[in-house]
C-alpha positions in Angstrom: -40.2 -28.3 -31.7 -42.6 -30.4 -29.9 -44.0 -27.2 -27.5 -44.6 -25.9 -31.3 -46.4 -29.1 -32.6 -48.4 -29.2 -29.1 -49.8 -25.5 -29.9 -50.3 -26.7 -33.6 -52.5 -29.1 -32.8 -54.4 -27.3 -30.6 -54.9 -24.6 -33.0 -56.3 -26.9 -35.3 -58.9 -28.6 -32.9 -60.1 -26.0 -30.7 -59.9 -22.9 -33.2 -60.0 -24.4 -37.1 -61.8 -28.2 -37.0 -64.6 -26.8 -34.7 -68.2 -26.4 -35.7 -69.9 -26.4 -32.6 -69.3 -24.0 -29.6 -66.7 -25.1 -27.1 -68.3 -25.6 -23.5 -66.0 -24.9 -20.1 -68.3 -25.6 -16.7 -71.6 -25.5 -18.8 -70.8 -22.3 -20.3 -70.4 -21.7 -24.2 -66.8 -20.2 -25.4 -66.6 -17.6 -27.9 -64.3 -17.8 -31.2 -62.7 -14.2 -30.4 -61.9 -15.8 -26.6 -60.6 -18.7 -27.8 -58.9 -16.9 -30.5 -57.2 -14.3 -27.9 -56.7 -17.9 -25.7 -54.5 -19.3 -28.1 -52.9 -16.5 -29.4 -51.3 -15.5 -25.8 -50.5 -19.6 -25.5 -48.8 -19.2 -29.3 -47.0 -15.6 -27.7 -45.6 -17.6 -24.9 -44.2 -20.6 -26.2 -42.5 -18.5 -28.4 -41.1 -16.2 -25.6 -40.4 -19.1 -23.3 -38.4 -21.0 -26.3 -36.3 -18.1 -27.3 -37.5 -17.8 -31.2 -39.4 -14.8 -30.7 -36.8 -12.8 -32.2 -36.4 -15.0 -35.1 -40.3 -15.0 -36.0 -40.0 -11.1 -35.3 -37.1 -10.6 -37.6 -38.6 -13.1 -40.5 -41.7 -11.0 -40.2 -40.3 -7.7 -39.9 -38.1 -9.2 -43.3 -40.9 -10.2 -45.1 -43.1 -6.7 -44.6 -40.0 -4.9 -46.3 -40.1 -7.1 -48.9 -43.8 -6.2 -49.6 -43.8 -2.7 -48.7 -41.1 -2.7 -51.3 -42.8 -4.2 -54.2 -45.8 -2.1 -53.3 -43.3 1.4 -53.6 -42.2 0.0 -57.6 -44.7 -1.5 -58.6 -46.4 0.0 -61.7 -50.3 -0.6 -61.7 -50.7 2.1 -64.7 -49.9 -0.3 -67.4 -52.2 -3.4 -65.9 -55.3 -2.7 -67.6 -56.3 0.0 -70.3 -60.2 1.3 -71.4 -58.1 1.1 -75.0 -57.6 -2.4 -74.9 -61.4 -3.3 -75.1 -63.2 -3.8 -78.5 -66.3 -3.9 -77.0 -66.1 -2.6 -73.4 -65.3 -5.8 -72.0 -62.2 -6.9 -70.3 -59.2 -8.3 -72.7 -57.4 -11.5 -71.6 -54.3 -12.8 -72.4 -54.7 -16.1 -70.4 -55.2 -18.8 -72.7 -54.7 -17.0 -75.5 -53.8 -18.5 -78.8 -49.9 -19.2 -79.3 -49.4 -16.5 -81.8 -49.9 -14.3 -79.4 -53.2 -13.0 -80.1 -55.4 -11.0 -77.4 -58.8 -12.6 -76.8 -61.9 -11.1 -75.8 -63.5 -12.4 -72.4 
C-alpha cells in the first residue's frame, strides 16, 4: 500500500499540480515523457506487488459491464423532433410536479 501511495504522490506533483516545465540537468521535460515516465513506474509497482491481475480483471470486469449497457441500450426513444412545440428542445428536468413537459 505504501509503494502505491509513493506513486500517488508523485503522480500528483510531477504530472497533475505542475504548471511549469520540469528541468533534469538544464534540460526541459515534456508532459508525454513524463507521462510515459510514470506510467512504466505505475506498470511496475503493480507487477512487482503482484495486483496486476486484480487491476486487470476489475478492468476487464468493468469494460463488459459497459460494452453491455452499450449492446441494450435504447437511444431511439431519448429524444423525438415530435416532442418540440417550437423546434426547441423539451425538458423534463425541473419540470412542474404534475408532470408537465417544459419548453427550454
Amino acid at each position: 500500500m505504501i509503494v502505491f501511495l509513493v506513486v500517488l504522490v508523485a503522480w500528483f506533483f510531477l504530472y497533475f499540480f505542475r504548471d511549469d516545465p520540469l528541468y533534469i540537468l538544464n534540460r526541459p521535460i515534456d508532459d508525454r515523457v513524463m507521462l510515459a515516465i510514470l506510467g512504466v513506474i505505475t506498470i511496475v509497482a503493480l507487477v512487482l506487488t503482484h495486483v496486476w491481475l486484480n487491476v486487470l480483471v476489475s478492468i476487464l470486469v468493468g469494460a463488459c459491464i459497459v460494452g453491455l449497457h452499450a449492446a441494450f441500450r435504447g437511444t431511439e426513444d431519448l429524444y423525438s423532433e415530435a416532442d418540440s412545440t417550437d423546434g426547441r428542445l423539451v425538458s423534463v428536468v425541473g419540470s412542474p410536479a404534475g408532470g408537465e413537459y417544459s419548453l427550454v
